[in-house]
C-alpha positions as CSV (number, residue, x, y, z in Angstrom):
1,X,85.6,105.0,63.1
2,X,88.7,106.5,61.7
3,X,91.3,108.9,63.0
4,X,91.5,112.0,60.7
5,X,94.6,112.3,59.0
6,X,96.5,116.0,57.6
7,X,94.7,116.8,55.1
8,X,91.4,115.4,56.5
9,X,91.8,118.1,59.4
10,X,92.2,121.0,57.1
11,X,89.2,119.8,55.3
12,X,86.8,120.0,58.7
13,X,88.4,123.2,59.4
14,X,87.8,124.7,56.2
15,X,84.4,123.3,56.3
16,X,84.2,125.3,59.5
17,X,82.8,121.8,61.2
18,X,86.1,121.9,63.4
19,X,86.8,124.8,65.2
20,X,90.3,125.6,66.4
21,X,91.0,128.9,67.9
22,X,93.6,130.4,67.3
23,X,94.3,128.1,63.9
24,X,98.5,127.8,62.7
25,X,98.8,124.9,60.0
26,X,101.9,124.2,60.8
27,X,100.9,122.9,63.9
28,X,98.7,120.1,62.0
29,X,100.7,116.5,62.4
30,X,100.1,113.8,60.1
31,X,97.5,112.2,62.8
32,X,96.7,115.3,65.0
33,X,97.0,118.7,66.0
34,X,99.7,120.3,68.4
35,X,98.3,122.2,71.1
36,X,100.0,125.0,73.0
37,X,99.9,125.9,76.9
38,X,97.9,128.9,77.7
39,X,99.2,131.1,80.2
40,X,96.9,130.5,83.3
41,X,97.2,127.8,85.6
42,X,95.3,126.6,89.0
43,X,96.1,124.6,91.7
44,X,94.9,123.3,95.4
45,X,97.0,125.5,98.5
46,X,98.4,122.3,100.0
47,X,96.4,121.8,103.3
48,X,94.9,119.7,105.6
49,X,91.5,120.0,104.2
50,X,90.2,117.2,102.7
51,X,88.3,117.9,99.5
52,X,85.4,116.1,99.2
53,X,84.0,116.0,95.2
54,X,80.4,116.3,96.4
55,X,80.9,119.9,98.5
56,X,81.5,122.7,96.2
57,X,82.9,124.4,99.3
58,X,85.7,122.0,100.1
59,X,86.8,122.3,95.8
60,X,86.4,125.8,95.7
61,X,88.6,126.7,98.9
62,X,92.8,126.9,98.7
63,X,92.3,127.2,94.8
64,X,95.1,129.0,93.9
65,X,95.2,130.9,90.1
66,X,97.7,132.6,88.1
67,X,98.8,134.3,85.1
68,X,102.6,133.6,83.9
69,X,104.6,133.3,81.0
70,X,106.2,130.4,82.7
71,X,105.6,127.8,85.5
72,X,108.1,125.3,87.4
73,X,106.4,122.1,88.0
74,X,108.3,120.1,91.0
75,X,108.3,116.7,91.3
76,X,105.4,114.8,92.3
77,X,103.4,118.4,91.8
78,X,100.4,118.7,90.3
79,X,98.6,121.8,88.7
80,X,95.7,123.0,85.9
81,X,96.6,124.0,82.9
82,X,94.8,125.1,79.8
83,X,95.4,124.5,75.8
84,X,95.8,128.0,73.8
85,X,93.4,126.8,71.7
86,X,89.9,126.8,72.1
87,X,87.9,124.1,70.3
88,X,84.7,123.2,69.3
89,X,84.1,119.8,67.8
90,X,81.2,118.4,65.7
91,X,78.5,115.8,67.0
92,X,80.4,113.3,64.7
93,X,84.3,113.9,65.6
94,X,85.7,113.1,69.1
95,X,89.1,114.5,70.7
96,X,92.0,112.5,72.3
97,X,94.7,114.5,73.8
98,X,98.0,112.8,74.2
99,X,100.9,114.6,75.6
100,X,104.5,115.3,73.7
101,X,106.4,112.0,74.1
102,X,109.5,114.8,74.5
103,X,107.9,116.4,77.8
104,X,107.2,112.5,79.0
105,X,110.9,111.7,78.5
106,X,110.9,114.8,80.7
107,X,108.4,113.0,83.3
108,X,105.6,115.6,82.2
109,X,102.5,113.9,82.5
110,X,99.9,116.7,80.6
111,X,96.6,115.0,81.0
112,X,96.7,112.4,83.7
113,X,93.3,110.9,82.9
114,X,91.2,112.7,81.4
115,X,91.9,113.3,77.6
116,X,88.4,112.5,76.2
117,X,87.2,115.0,74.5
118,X,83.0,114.2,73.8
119,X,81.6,114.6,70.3
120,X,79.9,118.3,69.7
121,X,82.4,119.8,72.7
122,X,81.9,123.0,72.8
123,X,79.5,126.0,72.0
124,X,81.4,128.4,72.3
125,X,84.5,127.0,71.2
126,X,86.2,126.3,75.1
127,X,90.1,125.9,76.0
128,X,90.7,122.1,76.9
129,X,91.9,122.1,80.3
130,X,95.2,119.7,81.5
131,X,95.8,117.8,84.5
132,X,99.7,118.5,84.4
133,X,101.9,116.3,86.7
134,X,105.6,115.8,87.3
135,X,106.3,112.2,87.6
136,X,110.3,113.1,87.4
137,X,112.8,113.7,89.4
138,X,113.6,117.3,88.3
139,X,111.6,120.4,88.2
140,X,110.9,121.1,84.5
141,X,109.6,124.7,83.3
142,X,106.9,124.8,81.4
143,X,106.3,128.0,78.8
144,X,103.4,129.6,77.8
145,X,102.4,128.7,74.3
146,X,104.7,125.6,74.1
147,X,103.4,122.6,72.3
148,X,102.1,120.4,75.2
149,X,100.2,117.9,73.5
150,X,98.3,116.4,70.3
151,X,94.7,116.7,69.4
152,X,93.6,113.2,68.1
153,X,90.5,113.3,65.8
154,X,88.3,110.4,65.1
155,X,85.5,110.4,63.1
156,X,82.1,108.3,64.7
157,X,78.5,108.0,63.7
158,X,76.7,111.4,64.7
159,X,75.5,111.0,68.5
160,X,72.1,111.6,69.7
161,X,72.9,114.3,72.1
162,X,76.2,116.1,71.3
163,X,77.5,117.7,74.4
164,X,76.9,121.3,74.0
165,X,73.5,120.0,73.9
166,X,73.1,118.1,77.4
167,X,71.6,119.9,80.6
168,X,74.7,118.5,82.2
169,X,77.5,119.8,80.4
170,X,78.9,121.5,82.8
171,X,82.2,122.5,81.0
172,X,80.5,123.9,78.0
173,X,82.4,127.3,77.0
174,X,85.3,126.7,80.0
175,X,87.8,128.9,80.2
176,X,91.4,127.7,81.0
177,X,92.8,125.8,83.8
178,X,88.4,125.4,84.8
179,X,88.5,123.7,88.4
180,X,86.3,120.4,89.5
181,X,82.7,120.6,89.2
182,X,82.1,117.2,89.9
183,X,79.9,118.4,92.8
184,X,76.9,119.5,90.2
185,X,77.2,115.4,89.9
186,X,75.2,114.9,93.2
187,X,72.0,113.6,92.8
């Protein structure tokens, strides 16, 4: 296992094994690729409902959606975003996203928890989407095709089942700011 450096990058994207949508070299780091913020975000109408992961209903209700150039994030708020980019990676590269160590100076959290991105992700290439939160003290606006975080390649030994393959992919071809579907989970 290796992270791919610059020029390593380039090489899978000329190959056309990586797939990065729309493509700007000068966003290409000398261990990653800067990702922008899409303009759609999602988030949960404060309530008193509880939602439970298991019922679809209880996720689905008080989702809120919009289009902007920009969005103010308040402290202790948390919203969906989405990477400009769509991506589609090969059944032997995996994807970390990291955030911008100048939005975390900020308080920006961009990814919370969930920055894996599985080997052979996605067919089509899909938008990644980001757990956003505001651990600060101060609102901070947040710009539509900003850099908000690096793309982390490493290479692995080709997996069995890449996951545009699985039954259960169930964020194959997302589009941005894609909501829970932890509920297609229940067994």
């Amino acid at each position: 296992m290796s992270i791919l450096v610059d020029h390593e990058i380039r090489k899978e994207i000329k190959d056309g094994r990586l797939t990065i949508e729309p493509y700007d070299d000068k966003l290409i780091q000398p261990n990653s690729y800067d990702v922008r913020l899409a303009d759609r975000f999602s988030w949960h109408d404060p309530s008193e409902q509880i939602i439970d992961p298991y019922q679809s209903e209880t996720v689905l209700q008080g989702l809120v959606h919009v289009v902007n150039d920009s969005i103010v994030i308040h402290p202790k708020q948390f919203v969906l975003g989405a990477t400009l980019e769509k991506l589609t990676l090969p059944d032997d590269i995996v994807g970390q996203l990291t955030g911008k160590s100048s939005l975390a100076r900020l308080g920006v959290m961009v990814h919370v928890t969930a920055g894996f991105i599985d080997a052979g992700f996605s067919t089509p290439p899909a938008q990644i989407t980001l757990e956003i939160y505001n651990v600060g003290n101060r609102p901070v606006r947040l710009h539509a095709g900003m850099a908000i975080g690096q793309m982390v390649f490493t290479r692995t030994a080709p997996c069995e089942l890449p996951y545009n393959k699985k039954p259960s992919a169930k964020y194959n071809g997302q589009k941005a700011a894609a909501h829970s579907k932890y509920y297609l989970n229940k067994v």
